[in-house]
N, C-alpha and C positions, 0 to 999 in steps of 0.2 A: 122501615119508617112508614106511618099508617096515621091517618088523621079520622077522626069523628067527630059528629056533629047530628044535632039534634033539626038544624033543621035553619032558615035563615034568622038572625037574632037571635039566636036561641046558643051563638059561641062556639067554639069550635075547641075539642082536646086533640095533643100532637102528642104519639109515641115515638119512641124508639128503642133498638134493643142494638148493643153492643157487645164484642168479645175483648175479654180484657184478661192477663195472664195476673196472678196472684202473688200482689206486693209483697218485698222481703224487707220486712219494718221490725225488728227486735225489740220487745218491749222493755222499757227502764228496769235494767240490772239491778239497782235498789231503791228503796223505800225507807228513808231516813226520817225521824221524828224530830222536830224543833221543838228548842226550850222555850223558855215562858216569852211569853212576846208583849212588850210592855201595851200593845195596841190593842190586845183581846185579854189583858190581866182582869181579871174580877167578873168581866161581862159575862153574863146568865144566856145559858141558850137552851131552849126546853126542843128535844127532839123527839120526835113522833113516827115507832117504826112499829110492825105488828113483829120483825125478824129481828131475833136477841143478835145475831151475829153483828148485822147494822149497827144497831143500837153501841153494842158494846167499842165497835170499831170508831162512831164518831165520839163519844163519849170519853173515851181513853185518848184520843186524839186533841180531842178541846180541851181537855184537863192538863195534858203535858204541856199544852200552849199559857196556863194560867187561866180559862176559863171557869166556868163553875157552873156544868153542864146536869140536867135532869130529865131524864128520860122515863118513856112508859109508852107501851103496846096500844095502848087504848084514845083513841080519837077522842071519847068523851069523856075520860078522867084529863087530858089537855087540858080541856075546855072547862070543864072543873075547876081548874087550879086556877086558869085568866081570871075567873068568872068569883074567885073567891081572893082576888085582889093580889094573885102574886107578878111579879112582875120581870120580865125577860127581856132582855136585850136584841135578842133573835129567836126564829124557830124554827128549824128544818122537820119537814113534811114529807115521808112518804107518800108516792101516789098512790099504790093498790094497799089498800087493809080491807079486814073483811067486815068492820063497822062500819067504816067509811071513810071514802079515798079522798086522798092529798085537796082536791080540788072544793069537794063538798065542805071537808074540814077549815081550807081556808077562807071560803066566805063565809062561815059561821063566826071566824076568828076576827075578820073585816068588821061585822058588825056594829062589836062593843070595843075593838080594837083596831082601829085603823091606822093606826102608828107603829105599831110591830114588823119590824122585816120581818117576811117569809121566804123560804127558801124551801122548793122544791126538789125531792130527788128521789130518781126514776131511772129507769134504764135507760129512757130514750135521750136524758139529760137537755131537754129542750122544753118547749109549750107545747102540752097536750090537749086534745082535744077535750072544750069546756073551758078551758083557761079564757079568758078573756086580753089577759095582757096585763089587766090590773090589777090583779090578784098576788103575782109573788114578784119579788123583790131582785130573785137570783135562779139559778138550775142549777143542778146538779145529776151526775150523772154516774151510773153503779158501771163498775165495781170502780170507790171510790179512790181518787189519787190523792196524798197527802198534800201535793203545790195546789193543785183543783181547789182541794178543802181552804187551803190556809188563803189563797187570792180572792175568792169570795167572802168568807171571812173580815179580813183586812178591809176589803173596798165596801163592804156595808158597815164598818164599825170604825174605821178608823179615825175618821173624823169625832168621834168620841174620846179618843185617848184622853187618859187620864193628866190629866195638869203636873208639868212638873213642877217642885218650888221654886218659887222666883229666887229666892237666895243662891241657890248651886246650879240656875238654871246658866247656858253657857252659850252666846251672844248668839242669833239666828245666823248661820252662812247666806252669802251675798251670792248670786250668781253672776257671774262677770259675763256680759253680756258679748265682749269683742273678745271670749277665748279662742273661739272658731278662727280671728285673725292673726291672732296672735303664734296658734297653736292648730295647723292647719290641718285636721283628718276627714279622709273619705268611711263613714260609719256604716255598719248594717248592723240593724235591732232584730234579733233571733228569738221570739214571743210568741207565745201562741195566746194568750190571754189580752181579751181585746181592751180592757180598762187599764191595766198594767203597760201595753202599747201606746198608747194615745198619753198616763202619763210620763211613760222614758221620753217618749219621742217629742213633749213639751217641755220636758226640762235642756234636752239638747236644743232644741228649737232657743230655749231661754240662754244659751251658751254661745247660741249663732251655728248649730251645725243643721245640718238636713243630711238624717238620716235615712237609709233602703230599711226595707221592713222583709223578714223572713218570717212565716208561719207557725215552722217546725223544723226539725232539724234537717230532712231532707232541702226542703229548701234554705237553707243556708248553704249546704255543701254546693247546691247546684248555682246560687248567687257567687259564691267564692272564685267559681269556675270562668264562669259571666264577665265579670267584674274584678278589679282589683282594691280592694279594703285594706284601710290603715287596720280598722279598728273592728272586730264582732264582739257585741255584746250577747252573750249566746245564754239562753236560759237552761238549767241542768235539767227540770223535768217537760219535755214536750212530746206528742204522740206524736206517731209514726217513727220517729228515730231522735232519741234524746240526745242533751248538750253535751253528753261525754264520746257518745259514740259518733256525733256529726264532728263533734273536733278532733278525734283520734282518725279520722274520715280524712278532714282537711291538710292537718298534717302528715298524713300519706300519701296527699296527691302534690301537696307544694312543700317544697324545702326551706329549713329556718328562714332562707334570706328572702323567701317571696308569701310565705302564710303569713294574715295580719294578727294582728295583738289579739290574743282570745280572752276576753274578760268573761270569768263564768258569775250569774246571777242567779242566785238559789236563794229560797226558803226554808230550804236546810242549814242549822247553826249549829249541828252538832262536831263531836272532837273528830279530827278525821276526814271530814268533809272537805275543805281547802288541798288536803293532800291527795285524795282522789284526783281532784281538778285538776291540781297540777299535774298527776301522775298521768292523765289523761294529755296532756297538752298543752292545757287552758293555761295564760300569763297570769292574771290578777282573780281575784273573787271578794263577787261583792253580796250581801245578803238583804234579805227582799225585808221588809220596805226598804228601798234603796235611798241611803241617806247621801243631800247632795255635796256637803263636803268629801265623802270618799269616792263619787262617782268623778266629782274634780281632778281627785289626789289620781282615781284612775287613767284616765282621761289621758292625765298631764303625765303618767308614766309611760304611755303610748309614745314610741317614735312618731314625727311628724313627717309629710311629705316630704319636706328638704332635708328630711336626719337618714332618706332610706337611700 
C-alpha cells in the first residue's frame, strides 16, 4: 500500500495491490430467445455497428421480440436517415468505428434529436471517457446477454406499450396492500439489474413485504446460508453464477424441508424454458415484465411461516 501526492492541496492518490485466487463462476449454460413481447412490438430501433457480427446478433434479437430493427456500419448514413425525417424509437451505438465512435456520433444525434434514447455498447459496458452522463440513455455491454438486451430494452420503452382495446381490456389487478399480514414471508430478491430491483422490490413493498436483495447468484447461495427465506425470487440470467446453477446450489446444501420456495424470473418465454427451472429445483416461474397478478398468484403459493 503506497500513497502520492503532488504536493499540499494539490490531493493525495492511495494504491494498493492484492493477491486473490481465481473465481469458479460458470457461465450461463444457455441463451434462450423470447417471442414477441407485446412491450417492444412495432418499436423501430436503428443500431449502429462497424462489426456485421454485432449487428446481425442484435438485429435478429429485436426482431424475434416483434421489433422493427435497421441497421448499417456507417455513423453517417445514421445520421442520414434522422436527418431525412425517419423516425426510431431507440438507438444503440457502438463506441469504437472507424468513422466515428459511439460518443461523437451521439452528440451529433443530440442536436436535431434530443428525444431519442441512446444506448451505448462497448466492451467496457459503462460511461467512457467523453461521455458526459447526458449523452445516453442505457450501456451496454459485449459480448452481448440476451436478459442484458431484453431489460434495457423494456425499462426505455416500456412505458410506451402499445394500448390495449378498451373492450377485451381486463380490469387492472389491485395490490392488496396487508398480503404481507395476512400471508407472512421472509423474501430475498436475486437481481442483478438495478431498475428491475428497485421495481420488484416496490411492488413487494406495495404488498407489505421487505425484501433482502441478492446481486447474483453467488450471493443468493451465500444469503440462503446466512439467513433463513420463505421465499427466493431468483433471476435465471445473472453473472458470476446463474439462477439455475445457484438453485441446484441451494438445493444441495438444504433439504426439501429447509430450502425456501424458488420462484424462477426470466425473460425467456420460450417452450421448454419453465421445465428447465423446474428441472433445476426452482417451484414456480414467472416471466419478465413480471405481471402483478401472477407475482400474487406466486406469492400466495409459497408456504408461509406458520405452514413450515
Amino acid at each position: 500500500m503506497w500513497v502520492e501526492s503532488a504536493g499540499p492541496g494539490a490531493g493525495s492518490t492511495f494504491f494498493f495491490t492484492i493477491e486473490a485466487p481465481v473465481a469458479e463462476a460458470p457461465p450461463s449454460k444457455r441463451s434462450v430467445s423470447a417471442g414477441v413481447q407485446h412491450e417492444l412490438q412495432d418499436k423501430r430501433v436503428l443500431i449502429v455497428d462497424d462489426n456485421a457480427t454485432n449487428r446481425r446478433v442484435l438485429s435478429l434479437q429485436a426482431g424475434r421480440w416483434g421489433m422493427r430493427p435497421r441497421e448499417t456500419e456507417s455513423p453517417v448514413e445514421a445520421l442520414r436517415w434522422l436527418d431525412a425525417g425517419e423516425r426510431y424509437d431507440l438507438a444503440i451505438l457502438d463506441m469504437h468505428m472507424p468513422e466515428m465512435d459511439g460518443i461523437d456520433l451521439a452528440r451529433r444525434i443530440r442536436v436535431n434529436h434530443a428525444g431519442l434514447p441512446l444506448v451505448l455498447f462497448s466492451s467496457l459496458g459503462r460511461r467512457e471517457a467523453g461521455d458526459t452522463g447526458s449523452l445516453f440513455n442505457a450501456y451496454l455491454s459485449k459480448p452481448i446477454h440476451q436478459s442484458q438486451l431484453f431489460d434495457t430494452m423494456v425499462n426505455l420503452l416500456a412505458h410506451e406499450a402499445p394500448a390495449r382495446p378498451v373492450a377485451s381490456a381486463a380490469p387492472k389487478p389491485q395490490i392488496d396492500a396487508s398480503m404481507a399480514q395476512r400471508h407472512p414471508l421472509r423474501i430475498l430478491l436475486a437481481e442483478d439489474n438495478v431498475v428491475n430491483q428497485k421495481l420488484a422490490l416496490r411492488l413487494l413493498q406495495q404488498m407489505g413485504y421487505r425484501a433482502d436483495l441478492a446481486s447474483n447468484g453467488i450471493e443468493a447461495v451465500e444469503s440462503v446460508q446466512r439467513q433463513v427465506y420463505d421465499v427466493v425470487l431468483m433471476d435465471v440470467q445473472m453473472p458470476e453464477l446463474d439462477g439455475l446453477d445457484a438453485t441446484r446450489r441451494i438445493c444441495a446444501l438444504l433439504g426439501p424441508g429447509q430450502r425456501p420456495h424458488i420462484i424462477a424470473m426470466t425473460a425467456n418465454a420460450m417452450q421448454g424454458d419453465r421445465e428447465s427451472c423446474i428441472a433445476a429445483g426452482m417451484d414456480d416461474y414467472l416471466t419478465k415484465p413480471i405481471r402483478v397478478d401472477r407475482l400474487v398468484e406466486a406469492l400466495g403459493n409459497a408456504p408461509a411461516r406458520n405452514e413450515r
